[in-house]
VEXDREN-2710 file (C-alpha; in Angstrom, 1 decimal):
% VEXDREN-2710
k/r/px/py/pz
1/UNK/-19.6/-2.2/-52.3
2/UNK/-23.5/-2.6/-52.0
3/UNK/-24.9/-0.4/-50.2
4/UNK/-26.3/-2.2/-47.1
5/UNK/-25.7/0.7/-44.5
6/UNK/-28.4/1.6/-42.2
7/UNK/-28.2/5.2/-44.0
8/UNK/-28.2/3.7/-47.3
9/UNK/-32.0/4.3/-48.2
10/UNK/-30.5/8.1/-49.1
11/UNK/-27.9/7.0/-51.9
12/UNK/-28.1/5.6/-55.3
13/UNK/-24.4/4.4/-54.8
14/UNK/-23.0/1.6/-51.7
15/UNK/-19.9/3.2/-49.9
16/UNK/-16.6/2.4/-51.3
17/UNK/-14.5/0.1/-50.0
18/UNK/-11.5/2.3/-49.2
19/UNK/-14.3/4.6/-47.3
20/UNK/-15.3/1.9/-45.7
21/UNK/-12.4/0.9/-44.3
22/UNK/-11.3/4.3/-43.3
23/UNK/-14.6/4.9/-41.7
24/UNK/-15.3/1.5/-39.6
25/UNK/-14.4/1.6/-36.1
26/UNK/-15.8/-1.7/-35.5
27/UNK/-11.9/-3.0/-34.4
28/UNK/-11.9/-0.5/-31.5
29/UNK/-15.7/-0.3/-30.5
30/UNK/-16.1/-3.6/-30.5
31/UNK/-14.4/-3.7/-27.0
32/UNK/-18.0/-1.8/-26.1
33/UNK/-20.7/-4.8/-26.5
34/UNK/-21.4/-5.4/-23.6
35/UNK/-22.0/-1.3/-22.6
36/UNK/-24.0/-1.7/-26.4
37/UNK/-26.1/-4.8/-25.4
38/UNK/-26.6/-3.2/-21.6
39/UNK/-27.8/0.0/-23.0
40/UNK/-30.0/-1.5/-25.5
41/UNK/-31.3/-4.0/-23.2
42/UNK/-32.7/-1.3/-20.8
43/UNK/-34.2/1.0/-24.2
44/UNK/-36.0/-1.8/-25.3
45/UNK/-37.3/-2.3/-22.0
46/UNK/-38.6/1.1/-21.7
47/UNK/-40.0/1.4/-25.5
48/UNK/-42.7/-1.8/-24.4
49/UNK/-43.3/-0.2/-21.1
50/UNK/-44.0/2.4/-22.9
51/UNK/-46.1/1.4/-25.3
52/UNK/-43.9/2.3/-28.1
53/UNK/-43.2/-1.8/-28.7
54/UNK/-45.1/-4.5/-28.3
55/UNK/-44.3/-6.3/-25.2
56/UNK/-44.0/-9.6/-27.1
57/UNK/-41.0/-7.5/-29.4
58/UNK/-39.8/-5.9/-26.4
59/UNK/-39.1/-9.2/-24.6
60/UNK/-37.8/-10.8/-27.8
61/UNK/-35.2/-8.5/-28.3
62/UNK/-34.2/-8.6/-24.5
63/UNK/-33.9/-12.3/-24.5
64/UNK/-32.3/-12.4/-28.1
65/UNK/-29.5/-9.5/-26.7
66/UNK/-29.0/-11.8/-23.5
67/UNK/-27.9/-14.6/-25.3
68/UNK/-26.1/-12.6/-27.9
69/UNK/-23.8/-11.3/-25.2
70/UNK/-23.2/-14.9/-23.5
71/UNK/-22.2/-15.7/-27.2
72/UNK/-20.3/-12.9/-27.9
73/UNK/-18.3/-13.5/-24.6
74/UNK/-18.1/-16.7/-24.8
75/UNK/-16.4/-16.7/-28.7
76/UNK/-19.2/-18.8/-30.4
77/UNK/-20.0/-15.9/-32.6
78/UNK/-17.9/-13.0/-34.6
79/UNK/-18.6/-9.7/-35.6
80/UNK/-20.3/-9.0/-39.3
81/UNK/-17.4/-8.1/-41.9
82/UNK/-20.0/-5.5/-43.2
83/UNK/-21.0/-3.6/-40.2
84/UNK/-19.3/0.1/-39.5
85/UNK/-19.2/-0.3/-35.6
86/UNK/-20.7/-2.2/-32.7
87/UNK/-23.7/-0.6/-32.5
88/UNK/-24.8/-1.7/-36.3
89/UNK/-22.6/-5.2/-35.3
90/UNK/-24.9/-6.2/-32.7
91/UNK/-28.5/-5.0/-34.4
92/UNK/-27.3/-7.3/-37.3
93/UNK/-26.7/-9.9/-35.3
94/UNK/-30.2/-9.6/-33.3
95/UNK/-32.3/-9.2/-36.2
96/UNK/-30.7/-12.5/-37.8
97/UNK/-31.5/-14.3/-34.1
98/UNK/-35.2/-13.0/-33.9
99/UNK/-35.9/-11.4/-36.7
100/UNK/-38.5/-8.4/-37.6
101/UNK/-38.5/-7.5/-33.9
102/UNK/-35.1/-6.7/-33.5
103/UNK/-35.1/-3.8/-36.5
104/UNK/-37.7/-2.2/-33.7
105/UNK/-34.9/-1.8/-31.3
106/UNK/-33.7/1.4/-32.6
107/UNK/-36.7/3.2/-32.4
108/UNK/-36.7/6.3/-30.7
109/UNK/-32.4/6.7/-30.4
110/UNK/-29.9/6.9/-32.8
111/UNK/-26.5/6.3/-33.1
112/UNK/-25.2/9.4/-31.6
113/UNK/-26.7/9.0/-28.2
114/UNK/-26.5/5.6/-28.3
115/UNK/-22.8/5.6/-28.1
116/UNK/-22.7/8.9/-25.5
117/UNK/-24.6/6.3/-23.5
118/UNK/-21.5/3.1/-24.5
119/UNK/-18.8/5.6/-23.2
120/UNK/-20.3/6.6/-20.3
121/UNK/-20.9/3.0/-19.8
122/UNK/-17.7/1.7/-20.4
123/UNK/-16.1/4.7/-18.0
124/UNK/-18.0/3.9/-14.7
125/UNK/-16.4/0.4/-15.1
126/UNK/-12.9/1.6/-16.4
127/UNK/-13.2/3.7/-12.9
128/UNK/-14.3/1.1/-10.5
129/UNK/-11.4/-1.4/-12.1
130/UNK/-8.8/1.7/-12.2
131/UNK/-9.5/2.4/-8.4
132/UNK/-9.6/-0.8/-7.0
133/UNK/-5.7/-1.0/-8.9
134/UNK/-5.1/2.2/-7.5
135/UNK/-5.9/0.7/-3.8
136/UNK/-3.9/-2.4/-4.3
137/UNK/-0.4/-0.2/-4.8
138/UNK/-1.7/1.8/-2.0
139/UNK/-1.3/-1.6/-0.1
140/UNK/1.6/-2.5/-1.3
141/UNK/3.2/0.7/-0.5
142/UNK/1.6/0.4/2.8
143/UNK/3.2/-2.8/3.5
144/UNK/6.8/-1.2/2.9
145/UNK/6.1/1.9/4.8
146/UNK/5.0/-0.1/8.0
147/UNK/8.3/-2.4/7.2
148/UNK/10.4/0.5/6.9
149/UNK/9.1/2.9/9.4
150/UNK/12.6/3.2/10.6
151/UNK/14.7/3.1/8.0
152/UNK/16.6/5.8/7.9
153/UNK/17.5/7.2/3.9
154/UNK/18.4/10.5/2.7
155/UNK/15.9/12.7/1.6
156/UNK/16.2/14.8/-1.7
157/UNK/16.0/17.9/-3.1
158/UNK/17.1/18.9/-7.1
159/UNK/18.5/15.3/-6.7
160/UNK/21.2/16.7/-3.8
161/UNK/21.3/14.9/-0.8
162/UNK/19.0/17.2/1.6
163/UNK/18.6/15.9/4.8
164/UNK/17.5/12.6/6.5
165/UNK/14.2/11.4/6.2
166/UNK/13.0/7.6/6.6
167/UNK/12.3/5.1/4.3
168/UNK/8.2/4.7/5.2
169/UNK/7.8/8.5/5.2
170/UNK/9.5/8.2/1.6
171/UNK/6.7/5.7/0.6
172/UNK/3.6/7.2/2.3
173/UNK/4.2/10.1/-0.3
174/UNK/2.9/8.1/-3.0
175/UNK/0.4/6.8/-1.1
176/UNK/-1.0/10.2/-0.6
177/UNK/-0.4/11.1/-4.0
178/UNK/-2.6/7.8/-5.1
179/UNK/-5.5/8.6/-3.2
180/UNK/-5.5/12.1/-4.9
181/UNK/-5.3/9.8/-8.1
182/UNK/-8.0/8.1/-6.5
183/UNK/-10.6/10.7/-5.4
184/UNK/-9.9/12.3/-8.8
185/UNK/-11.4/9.3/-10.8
186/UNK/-14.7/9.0/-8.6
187/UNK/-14.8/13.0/-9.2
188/UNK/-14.2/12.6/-12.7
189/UNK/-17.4/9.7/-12.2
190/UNK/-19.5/11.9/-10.7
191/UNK/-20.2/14.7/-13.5
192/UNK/-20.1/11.9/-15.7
193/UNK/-23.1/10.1/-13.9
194/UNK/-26.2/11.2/-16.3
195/UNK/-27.8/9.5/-19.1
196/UNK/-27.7/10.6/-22.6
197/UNK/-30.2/8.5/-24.1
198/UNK/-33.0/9.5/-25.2
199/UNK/-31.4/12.6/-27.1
200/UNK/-31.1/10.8/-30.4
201/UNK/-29.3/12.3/-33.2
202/UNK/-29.4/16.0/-31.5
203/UNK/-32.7/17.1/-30.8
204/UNK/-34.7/14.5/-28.6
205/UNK/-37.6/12.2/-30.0
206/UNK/-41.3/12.9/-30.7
207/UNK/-41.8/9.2/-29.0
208/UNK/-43.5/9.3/-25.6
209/UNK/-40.4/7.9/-23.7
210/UNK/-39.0/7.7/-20.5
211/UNK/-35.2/8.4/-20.3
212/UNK/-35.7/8.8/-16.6
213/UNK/-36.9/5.1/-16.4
214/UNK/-33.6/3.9/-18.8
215/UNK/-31.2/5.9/-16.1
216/UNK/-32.2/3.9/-12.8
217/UNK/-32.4/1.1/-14.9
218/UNK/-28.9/1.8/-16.1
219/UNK/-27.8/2.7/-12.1
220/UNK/-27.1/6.6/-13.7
221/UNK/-28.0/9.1/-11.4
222/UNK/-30.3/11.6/-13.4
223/UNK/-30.6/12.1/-17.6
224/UNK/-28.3/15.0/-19.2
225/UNK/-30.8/17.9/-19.8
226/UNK/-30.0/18.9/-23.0
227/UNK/-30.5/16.9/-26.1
228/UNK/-27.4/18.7/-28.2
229/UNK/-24.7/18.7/-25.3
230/UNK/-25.9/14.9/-24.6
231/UNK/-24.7/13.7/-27.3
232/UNK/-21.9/16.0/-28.4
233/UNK/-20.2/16.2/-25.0
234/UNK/-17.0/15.0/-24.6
235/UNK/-15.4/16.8/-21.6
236/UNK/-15.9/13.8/-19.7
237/UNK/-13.6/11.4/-21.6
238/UNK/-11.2/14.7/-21.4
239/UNK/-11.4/14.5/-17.9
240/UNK/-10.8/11.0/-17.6
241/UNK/-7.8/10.7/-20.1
242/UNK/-6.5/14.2/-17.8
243/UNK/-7.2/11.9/-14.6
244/UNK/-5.1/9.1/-16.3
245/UNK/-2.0/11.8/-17.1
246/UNK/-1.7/13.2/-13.8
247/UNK/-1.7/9.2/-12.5
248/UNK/0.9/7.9/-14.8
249/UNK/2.6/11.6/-14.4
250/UNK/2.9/10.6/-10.4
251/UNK/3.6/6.8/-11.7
252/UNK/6.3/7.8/-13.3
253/UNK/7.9/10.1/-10.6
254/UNK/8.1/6.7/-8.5
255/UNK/9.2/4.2/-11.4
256/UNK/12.0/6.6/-11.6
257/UNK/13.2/6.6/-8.3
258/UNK/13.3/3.2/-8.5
259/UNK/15.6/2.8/-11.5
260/UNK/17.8/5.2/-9.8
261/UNK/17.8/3.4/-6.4
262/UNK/18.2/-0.1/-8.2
263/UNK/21.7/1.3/-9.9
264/UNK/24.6/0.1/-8.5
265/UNK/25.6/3.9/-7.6
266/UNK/22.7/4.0/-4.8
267/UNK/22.2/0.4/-4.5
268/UNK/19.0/1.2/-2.1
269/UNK/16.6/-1.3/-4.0
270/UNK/17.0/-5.3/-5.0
271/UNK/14.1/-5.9/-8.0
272/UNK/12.9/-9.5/-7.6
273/UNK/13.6/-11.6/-10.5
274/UNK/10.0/-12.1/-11.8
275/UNK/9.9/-8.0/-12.6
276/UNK/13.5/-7.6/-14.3
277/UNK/15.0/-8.0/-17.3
278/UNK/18.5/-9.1/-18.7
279/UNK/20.7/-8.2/-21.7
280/UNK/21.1/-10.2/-24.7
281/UNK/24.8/-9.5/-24.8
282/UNK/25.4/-8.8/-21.2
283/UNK/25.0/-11.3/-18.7
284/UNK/25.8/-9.7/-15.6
285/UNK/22.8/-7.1/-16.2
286/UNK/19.7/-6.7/-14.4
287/UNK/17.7/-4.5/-15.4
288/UNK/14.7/-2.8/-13.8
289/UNK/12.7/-2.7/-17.3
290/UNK/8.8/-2.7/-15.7
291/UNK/9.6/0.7/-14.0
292/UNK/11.3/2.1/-17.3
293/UNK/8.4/0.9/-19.2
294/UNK/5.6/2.9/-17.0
295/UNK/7.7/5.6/-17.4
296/UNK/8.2/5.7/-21.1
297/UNK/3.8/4.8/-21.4
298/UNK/3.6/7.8/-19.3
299/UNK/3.9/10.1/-22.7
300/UNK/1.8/7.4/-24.4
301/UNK/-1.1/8.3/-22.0
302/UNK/-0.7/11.8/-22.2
303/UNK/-0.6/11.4/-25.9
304/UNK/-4.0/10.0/-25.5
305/UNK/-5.3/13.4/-23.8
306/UNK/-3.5/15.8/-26.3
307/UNK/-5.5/13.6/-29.9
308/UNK/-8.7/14.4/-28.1
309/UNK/-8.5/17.3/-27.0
310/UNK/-6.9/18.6/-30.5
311/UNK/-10.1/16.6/-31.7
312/UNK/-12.9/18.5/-30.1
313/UNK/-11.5/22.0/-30.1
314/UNK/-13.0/23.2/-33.0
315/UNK/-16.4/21.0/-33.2
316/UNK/-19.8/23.4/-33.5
317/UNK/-22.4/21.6/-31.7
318/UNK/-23.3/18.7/-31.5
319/UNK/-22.3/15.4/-33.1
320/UNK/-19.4/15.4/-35.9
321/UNK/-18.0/12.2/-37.2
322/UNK/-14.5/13.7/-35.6
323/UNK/-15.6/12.1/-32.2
324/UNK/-15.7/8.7/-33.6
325/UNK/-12.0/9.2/-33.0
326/UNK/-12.3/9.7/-28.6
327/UNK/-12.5/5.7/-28.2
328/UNK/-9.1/4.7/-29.2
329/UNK/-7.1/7.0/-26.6
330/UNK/-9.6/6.5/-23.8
331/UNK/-9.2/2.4/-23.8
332/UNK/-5.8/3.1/-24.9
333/UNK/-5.2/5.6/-21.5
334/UNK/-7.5/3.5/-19.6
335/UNK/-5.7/-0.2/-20.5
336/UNK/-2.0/1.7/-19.8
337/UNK/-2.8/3.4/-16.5
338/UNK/-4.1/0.0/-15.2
339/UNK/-1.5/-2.1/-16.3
340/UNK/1.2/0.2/-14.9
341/UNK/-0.4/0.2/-11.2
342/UNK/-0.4/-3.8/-11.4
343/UNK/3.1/-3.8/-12.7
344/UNK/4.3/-1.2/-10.2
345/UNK/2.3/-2.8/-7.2
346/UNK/4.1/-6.8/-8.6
347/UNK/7.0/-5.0/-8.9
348/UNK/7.0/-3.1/-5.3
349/UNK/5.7/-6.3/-3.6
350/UNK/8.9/-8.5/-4.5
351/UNK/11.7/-5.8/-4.1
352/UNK/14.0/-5.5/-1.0
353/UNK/15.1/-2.3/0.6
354/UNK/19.0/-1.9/1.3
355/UNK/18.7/-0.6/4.6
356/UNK/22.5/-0.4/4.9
357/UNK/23.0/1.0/1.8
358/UNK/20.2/3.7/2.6
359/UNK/21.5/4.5/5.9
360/UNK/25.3/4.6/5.0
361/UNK/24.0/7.3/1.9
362/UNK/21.9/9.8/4.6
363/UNK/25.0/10.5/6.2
364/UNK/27.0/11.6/3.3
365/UNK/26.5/15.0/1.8
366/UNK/26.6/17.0/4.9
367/UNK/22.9/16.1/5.3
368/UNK/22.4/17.0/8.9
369/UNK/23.8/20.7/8.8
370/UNK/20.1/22.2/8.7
371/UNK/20.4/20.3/12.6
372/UNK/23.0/22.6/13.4
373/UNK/20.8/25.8/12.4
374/UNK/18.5/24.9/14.2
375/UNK/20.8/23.7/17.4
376/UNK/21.9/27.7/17.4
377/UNK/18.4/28.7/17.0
378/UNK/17.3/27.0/20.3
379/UNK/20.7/28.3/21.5
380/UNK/18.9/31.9/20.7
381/UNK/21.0/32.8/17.6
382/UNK/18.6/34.5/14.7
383/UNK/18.2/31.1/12.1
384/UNK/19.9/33.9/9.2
385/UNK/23.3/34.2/11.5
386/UNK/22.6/30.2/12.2
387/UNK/22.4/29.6/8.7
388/UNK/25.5/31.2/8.1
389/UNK/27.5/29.6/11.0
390/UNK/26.4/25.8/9.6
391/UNK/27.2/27.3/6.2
392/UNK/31.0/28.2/7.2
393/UNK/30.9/24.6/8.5
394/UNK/30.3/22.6/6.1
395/UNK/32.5/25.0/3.7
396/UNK/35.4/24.1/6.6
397/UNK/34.7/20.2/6.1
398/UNK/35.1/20.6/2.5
399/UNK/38.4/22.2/2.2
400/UNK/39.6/19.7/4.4
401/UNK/37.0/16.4/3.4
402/UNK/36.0/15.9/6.5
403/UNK/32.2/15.0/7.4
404/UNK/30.5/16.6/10.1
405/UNK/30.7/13.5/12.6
406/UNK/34.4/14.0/12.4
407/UNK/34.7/17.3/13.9
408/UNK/35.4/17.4/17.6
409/UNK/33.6/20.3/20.1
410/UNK/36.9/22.4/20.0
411/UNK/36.6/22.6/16.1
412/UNK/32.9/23.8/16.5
413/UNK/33.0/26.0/19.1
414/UNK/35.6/28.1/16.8
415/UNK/32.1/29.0/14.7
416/UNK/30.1/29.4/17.5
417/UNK/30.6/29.3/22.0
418/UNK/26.9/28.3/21.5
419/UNK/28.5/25.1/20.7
420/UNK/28.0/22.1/23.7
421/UNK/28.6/18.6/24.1
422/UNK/25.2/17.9/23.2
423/UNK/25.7/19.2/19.5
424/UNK/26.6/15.5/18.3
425/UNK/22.9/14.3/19.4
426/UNK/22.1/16.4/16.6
427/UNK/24.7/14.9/13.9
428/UNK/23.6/11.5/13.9
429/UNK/21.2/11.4/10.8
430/UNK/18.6/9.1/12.7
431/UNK/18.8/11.2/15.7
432/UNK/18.5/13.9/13.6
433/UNK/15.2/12.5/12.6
434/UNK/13.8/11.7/15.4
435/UNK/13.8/15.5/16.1
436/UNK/10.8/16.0/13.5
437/UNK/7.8/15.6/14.9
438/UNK/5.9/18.3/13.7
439/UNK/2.8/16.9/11.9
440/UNK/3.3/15.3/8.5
441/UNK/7.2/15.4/9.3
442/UNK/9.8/11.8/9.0
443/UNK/9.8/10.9/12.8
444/UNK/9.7/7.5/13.3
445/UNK/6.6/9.0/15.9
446/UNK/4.7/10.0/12.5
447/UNK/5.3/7.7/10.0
448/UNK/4.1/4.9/12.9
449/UNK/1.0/7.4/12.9
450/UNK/0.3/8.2/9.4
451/UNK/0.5/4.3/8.7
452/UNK/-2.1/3.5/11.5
453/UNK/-4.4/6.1/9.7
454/UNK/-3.7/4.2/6.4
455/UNK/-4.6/1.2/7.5
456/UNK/-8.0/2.6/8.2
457/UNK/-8.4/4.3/5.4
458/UNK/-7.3/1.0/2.6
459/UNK/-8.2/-2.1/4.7
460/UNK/-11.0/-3.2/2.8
461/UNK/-11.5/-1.3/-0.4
END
């Protein structure tokens, strides 16, 4: 292979062609240009401010990257076969549109904190795309909640009917559990908001430039201080891809639920056509695929965070050809966390709650006992001697299987004289609900309140 490298000035020899192909990364980084041509853009801007350029060079290569990028998006040219990765893809590229001036572009950077500057680039956008996905489930889920504020379900715990709960204060869960998702991203944003370039390879530039000038051109809050970690630091990407975990991690705890609801065992949940599946030999089967496929690219994801992290764990300082490596599981983590929020919010949008299904289930399983505890409590009973009272209940309904609404007042009051009429308020699993209204509990009282505070929070955004 001749040796037409940017590096090749060095070596008597051009790269092999095997080495070559193992080393490109020009399939994955491409997905950077436009972060590339943005960063360049505002470098060659600052090199003729500066003085460093000519301003004639200075606005050639601007206008020549401009119309490289309208080109580049709009198919009407390719990538060089012979370039190692987008960075050398689009300087070829310039210096064949106008000429001498563009092989003045990469004065003053190099490729190492020219691609710190791509990734943190292409994150800020990943994050604004991610969250605004993240807020349309919220909505969705929203929508449900406010539908289903009084639906009563069973609530579980270790996948044993626990006690009654309601159907919106089921869903707000994973609301709140997506805005942690949320907040997490724009933290994840914020330590990632400083510009790198202007390092170079490791140890800054004897060219009188102004990397503060490139960050507010480049909307980046301040420059990263230190010339090694700026171009060597990765932690960010780590935090991101650990961001994109814990989302898919929570993703997946409600795609599961929903393959169990949608069995015809619990028969809580009706998929709408557009997100199911059928068999190839089974034609009664409907499956509910989408939500098994967010949770199987859950470990996918998390994949993603254990190659880079295994990747940097043993780099000295600063730039090692390892980290060529971090852009495949970032858009990888990025493009799977995304696309599961839009399948689950499709998904979530055209499915129908069994409310008689979900109803008839929250009685079963002795679910409302906890209500007699507590009934004795108020009766002043200790809640330990309560505790054992409802206990010798339910063990009483079970010999005999017999729920708690079948026992009559006599039959109680054998446990307890505490024991009056008023005891079968209590039994009724949406009475029983309506009983909660400490803060953050299932009352039909909260859930009506914690979806009015919703509403202000996601309208909007």
């Amino acid at each position: 292979m001749t040796n037409s490298q940017p590096w090749g000035g060095r070596f008597r020899e051009g790269l092999a062609e095997v080495a070559f192909r193992f080393s490109a990364s020009l399939d994955v980084d491409g997905r950077l240009f436009r972060q590339d041509i943005a960063g360049s853009i505002a470098h060659a801007q600052m090199l003729a401010d500066c003085g460093i350029i000519s301003a004639e060079d200075g606005a050639a290569i601007i206008q020549g990257l401009i119309e490289l990028r309208a080109d580049i998006e709009a198919g009407n040219v390719g990538f060089p076969a012979d370039a190692e990765d987008i960075h050398m893809a689009v300087e070829k590229l310039l210096i064949e549109r106008v000429g001498p001036a563009g092989g003045r572009l990469h004065t003053a950077r190099s490729r190492n904190d020219q691609v710190a500057v791509d990734i943190k680039l292409y994150l800020r956008q990943r994050v604004e795309g991610i969250v605004a996905s993240i807020r349309q489930l919220q909505r969705v889920l929203l929508r449900q909640a406010e539908l289903h504020a009084a639906t009563v379900m069973p609530g579980y715990t270790h996948l044993q009917r626990a006690q009654p709960v309601l159907l919106g204060h089921h869903l707000l869960a994973y609301l709140q559990m997506l805005e942690r998702d949320r907040t997490r991203l724009l933290d994840c944003q914020r330590r990632a908001d400083t510009l790198p370039l202007g390092a170079a390879a490791l140890a800054g530039t004897s060219f009188p430039i102004d990397r503060h000038a490139v960050a507010a051109s480049l909307g980046f809050a301040g420059i990263a201080e230190n010339s090694m970690d700026a171009v060597s630091a990765r932690d960010h990407v780590l935090e991101f891809l650990a961001a994109c975990s814990i989302g898919m991690s929570n993703l997946s705890r409600l795609a599961e639920e929903v393959v169990l609801w949608a069995t015809t065992e619990f028969q809580f949940i009706q998929i709408g056509d557009a997100f199911s599946t059928g068999s190839s030999i089974m034609p009664q089967k409907k499956n509910p695929d989408m939500a098994e496929l967010v949770r199987g690219k859950t470990g996918r994801v998390y994949g993603a965070l254990i190659s880079l992290l295994t990747t940097m764990k043993g780099l000295p300082l600063s730039y090692n050809r390892d980290m060529q490596e971090d852009k495949l599981p970032m858009i990888d983590g990025a493009d799977t966390w995304e696309d599961s929020l839009v399948v689950m919010a499709g998904m979530l949008d055209n499915s129908t709650f069994n409310a008689s299904a979900m109803a008839a289930a929250a009685g079963g399983g002795f679910s409302t006992a906890t209500e007699i505890a507590d009934y004795l409590v108020r009766c002043g009973i200790p809640f330990r001697d309560a505790h054992g009272v409802a206990g010798a209940i339910v063990g009483y309904c079970v010999e005999r299987n017999l729920t708690l609404a079948e026992l009559d007042l006599p039959t109680l009051q054998k446990f307890s004289s505490a024991f009056a009429s008023d005891i079968f308020n209590y039994l009724d699993p949406a009475s029983a609900v309506e009983q909660r209204r400490s803060a953050g509990a299932a009352s039909p009282q909260e859930v009506a309140r914690q979806v009015r505070w919703w509403k202000s929070v996601v309208s909007g955004q």
